[in-house]
C-alpha positions in Angstrom: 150.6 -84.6 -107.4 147.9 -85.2 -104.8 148.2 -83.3 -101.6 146.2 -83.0 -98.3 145.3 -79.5 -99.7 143.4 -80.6 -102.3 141.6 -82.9 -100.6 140.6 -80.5 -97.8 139.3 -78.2 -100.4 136.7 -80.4 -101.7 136.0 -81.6 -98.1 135.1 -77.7 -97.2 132.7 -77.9 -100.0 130.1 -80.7 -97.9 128.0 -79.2 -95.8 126.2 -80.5 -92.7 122.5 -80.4 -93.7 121.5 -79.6 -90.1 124.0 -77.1 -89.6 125.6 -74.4 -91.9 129.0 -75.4 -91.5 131.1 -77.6 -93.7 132.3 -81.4 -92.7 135.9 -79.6 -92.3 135.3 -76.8 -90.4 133.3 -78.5 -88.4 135.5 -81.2 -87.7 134.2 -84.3 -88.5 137.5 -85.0 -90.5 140.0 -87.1 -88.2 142.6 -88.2 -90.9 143.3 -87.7 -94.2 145.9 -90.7 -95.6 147.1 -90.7 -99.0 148.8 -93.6 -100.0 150.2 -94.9 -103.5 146.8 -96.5 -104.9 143.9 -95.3 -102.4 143.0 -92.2 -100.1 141.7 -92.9 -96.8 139.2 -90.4 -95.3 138.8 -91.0 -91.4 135.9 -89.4 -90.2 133.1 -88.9 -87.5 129.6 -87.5 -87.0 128.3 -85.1 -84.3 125.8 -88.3 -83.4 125.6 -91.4 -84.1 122.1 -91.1 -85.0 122.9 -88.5 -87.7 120.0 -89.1 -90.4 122.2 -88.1 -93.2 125.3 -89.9 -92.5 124.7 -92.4 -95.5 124.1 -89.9 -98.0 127.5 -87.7 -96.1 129.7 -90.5 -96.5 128.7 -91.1 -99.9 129.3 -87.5 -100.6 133.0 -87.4 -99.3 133.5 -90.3 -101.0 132.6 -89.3 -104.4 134.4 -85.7 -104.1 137.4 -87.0 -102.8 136.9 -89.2 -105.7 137.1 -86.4 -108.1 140.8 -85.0 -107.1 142.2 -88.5 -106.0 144.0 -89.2 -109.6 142.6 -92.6 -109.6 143.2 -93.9 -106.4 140.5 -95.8 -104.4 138.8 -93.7 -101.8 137.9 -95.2 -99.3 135.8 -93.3 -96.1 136.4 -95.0 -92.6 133.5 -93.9 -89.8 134.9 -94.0 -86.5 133.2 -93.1 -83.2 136.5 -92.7 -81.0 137.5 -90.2 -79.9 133.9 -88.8 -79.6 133.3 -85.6 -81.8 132.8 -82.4 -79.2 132.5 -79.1 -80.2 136.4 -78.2 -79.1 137.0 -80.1 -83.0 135.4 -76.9 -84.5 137.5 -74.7 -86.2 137.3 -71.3 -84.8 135.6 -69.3 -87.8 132.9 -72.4 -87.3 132.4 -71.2 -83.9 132.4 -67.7 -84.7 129.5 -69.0 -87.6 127.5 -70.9 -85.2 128.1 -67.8 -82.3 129.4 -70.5 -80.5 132.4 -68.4 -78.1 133.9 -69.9 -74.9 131.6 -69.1 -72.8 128.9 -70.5 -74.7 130.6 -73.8 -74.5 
């Protein structure tokens, strides 16, 4: 049986090219759905301008692909609410040496 777990896990293995953290940890995951015949991976980037997003949303989607037991996956980009840097996870922060002050 698919679970959120297993999803995650394969999400914390995409990294941001531009910084050393992974798409999870980093935040960039909004929603994870998992229905009865697709997964639906709701996302964001840190900018809209990001040069890799193509080849980042093509990644997610084919390593979600890999645990969803068949389902379609499909990868929604959203831009609201804006990503800031209070979606980090705090071992991210701790990473990036990113404490409160700093932010």
């Amino acid at each position: 049986m698919l679970n959120k777990e297993d999803i995650i896990a394969v999400l914390k293995n995409i990294y941001d090219p531009e910084i050393p953290v992974n798409i999870w940890d980093l935040g960039l995951i909004y929603d994870i759905s998992i229905q009865e015949k697709e997964v639906v991976i709701t996302m964001t980037f840190t900018s809209p301008t990001c040069p890799m997003m193509e080849e980042l949303l093509e990644q997610v989607r084919d390593s979600v692909n890999l645990v969803s037991g068949g389902r379609d996956v499909k990868v929604e980009l959203v831009w609201d609410p804006p990503w800031d840097l209070s979606r980090m996870s705090d071992a991210a922060r701790l990473d990036l040496d990113l404490t409160e002050q700093g932010w």
